[in-house]
N, C-alpha and C positions, 0 to 999 in steps of 0.2 A: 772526494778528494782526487786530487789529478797529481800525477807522479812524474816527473819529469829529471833527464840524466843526459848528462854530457859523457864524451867518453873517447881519449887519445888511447885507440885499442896498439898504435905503435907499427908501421907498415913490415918492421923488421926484425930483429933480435933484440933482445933486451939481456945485455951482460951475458952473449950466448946462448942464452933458448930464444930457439927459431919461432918466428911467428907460427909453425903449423905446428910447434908445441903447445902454445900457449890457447890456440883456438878454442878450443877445449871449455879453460878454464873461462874467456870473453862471455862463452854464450851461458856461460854459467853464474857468470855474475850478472848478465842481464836480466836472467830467469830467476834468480835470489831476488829480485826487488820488484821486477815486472813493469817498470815505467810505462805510462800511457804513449810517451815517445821518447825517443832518443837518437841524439846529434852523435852520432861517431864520426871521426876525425879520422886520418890515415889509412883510409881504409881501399886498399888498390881493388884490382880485379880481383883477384884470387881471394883477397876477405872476403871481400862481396857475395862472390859464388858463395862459398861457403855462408855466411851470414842468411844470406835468405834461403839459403834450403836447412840450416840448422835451428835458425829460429821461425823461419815459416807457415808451422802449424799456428801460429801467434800473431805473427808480427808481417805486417807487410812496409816494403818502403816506396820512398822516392831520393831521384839522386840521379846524378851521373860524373862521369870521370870529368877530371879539370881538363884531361891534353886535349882532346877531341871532344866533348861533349856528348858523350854514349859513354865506352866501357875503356878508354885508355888512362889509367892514373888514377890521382886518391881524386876517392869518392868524399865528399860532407855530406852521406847519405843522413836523411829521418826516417828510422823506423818508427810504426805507430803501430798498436793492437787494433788488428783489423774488422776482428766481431763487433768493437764498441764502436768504431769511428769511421767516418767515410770521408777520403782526399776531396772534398768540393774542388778547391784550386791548388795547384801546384807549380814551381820551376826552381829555373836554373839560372843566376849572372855572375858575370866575373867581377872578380875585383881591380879596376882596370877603366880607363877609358872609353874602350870598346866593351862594355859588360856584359850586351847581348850576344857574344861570340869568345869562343876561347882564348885570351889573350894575357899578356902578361904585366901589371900593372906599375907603372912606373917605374922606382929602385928596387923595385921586386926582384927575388934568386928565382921566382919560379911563378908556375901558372897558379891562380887561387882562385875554386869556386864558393859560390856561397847557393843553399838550396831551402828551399821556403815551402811550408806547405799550412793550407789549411783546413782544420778539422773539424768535422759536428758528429759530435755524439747521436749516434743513431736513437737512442732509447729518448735524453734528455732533449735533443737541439739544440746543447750550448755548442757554443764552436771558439775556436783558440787558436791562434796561429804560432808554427813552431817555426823560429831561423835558423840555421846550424851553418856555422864559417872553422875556418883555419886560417890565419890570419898570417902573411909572411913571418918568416925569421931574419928577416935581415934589413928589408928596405922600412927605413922608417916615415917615409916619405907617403911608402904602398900603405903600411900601418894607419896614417893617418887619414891621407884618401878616404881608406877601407870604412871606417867608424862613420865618413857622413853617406856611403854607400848605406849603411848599414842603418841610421838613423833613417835616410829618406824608406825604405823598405819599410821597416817598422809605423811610419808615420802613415805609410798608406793605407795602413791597419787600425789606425788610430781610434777605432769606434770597436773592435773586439780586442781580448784577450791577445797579449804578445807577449811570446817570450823565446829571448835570444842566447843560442849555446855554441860555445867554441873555445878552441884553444885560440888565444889573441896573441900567443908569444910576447905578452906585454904585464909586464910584473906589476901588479897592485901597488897605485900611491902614484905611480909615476904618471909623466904628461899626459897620454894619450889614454890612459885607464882614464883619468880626470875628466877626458871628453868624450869617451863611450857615455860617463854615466852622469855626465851632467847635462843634457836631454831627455828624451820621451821614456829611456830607457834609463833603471836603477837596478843595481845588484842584490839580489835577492837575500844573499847570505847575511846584510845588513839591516832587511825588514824583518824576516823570520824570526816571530820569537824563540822558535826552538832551534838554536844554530849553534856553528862550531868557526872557527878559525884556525887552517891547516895548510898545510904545502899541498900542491895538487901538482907537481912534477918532481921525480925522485931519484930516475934513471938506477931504480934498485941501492940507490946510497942516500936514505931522507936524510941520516945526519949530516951528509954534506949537503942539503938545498934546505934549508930550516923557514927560508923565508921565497922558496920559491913559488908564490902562486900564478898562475897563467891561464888557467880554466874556469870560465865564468857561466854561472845563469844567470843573463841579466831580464828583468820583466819592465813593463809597463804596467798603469795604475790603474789597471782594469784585474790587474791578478793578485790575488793575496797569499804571499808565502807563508807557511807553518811551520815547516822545517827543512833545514837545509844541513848537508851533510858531505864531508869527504871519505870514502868509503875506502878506509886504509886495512882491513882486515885481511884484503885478499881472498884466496881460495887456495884452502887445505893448505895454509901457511906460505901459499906462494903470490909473489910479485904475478899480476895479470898481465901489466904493460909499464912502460913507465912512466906513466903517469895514475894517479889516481881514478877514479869515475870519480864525478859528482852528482848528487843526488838532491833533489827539493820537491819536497809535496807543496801544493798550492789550490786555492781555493780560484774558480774562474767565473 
């Protein structure tokens, strides 16, 4: 079973605890479930540092910042458990026009990277490709763009294992969800027999987002989900970020 997690770790405070409060409890909830990869979202320089020397002994990534393309700005790093797995191929595009270079994509507020990597189990030789985006908040235009960025990537995969993790800033039901998941790609949470239906953004107030979901694993039909999960318990009764993880075991 292959264990796979989304994750808006939040680049800043959250209702006042600072992100280097909350670090803590990130690498902690990482370590509670242990995902074979996982797409974090927001994640500047300074997570990063930290991220890879705290989870480390475990986990290696790939990734880079959106501004420059190295270390300036949020990371859509994939961490993946390093003993099991080996990066065959890897990279970096934007969401944008120019997607081979740092750029800003249409009616986009900002720069958006998307980072792709793929896996073979050292022991088994299966192999799976992970995608991890963030997806503008505001250009609905970038929004749309972004999804056939996002299909063509995935299609190029189209003979292994895919599966795609991000925040899409795009609430479930509506247009542009409709067209992430009516191609190559389908949302996991809805094959899984063992699933749940929950908000995955909460900003510390779920009773005021009851319907906010924005955080997807979506797969291709080379993957078979088993369960899929929004991981609302926290750590030691605290908000991690504001947003949920998401969490889906799957068979590849």
């Amino acid at each position: 079973m292959v264990g796979i997690m989304t994750f808006n770790i939040r680049c800043s405070d959250v209702k006042g605890v600072t992100w280097q409060e909350r670090r803590e409890l990130v690498k902690r909830q990482i370590l509670e479930f242990r995902p074979d990869s996982v797409g974090v979202q927001e994640a500047h320089t300074e997570w990063m540092d930290y991220l890879s020397k705290a989870l480390g002994d475990e986990y290696d990534y790939v990734g880079v910042g959106r501004e420059d393309g190295k270390k300036d700005g949020e990371f859509c790093a994939v961490f993946y458990l390093k003993e099991k797995y080996k990066a065959i191929e890897s990279g970096d595009f934007w969401l944008s026009k120019t997607s081979d270079k740092p750029s800003k994509g249409w009616d986009a507020a900002c720069k958006r990277v998307c980072t792709f990597v793929r896996l073979k189990d050292r022991k088994t030789g299966k192999e799976y490709v992970h995608i991890n985006t963030h997806f503008d908040h505001r250009g609905r235009r970038a929004q749309s763009n972004s999804v056939e960025l996002i299909h063509n990537k995935a299609l190029e995969y189209k003979e292994l294992p895919v599966i795609f993790t991000g925040d899409l800033n795009i609430l479930e039901g509506k247009k542009i969800y409709q067209k992430i998941v009516s191609s190559v790609l389908k949302d996991s949470k809805y094959i899984a027999p063992d699933s749940m239906n929950y908000l995955t953004f909460h900003n510390a107030q779920p009773e005021k987002y009851e319907n906010h979901i924005i955080d997807y694993i979506l797969i291709n039909d080379l993957v078979m989900p088993k369960k899929y999960r929004v991981l609302t318990e926290g750590i030691d009764g605290q908000f991690v970020s504001d947003h949920y993880p998401v969490y889906m075991e799957c068979e590849i």
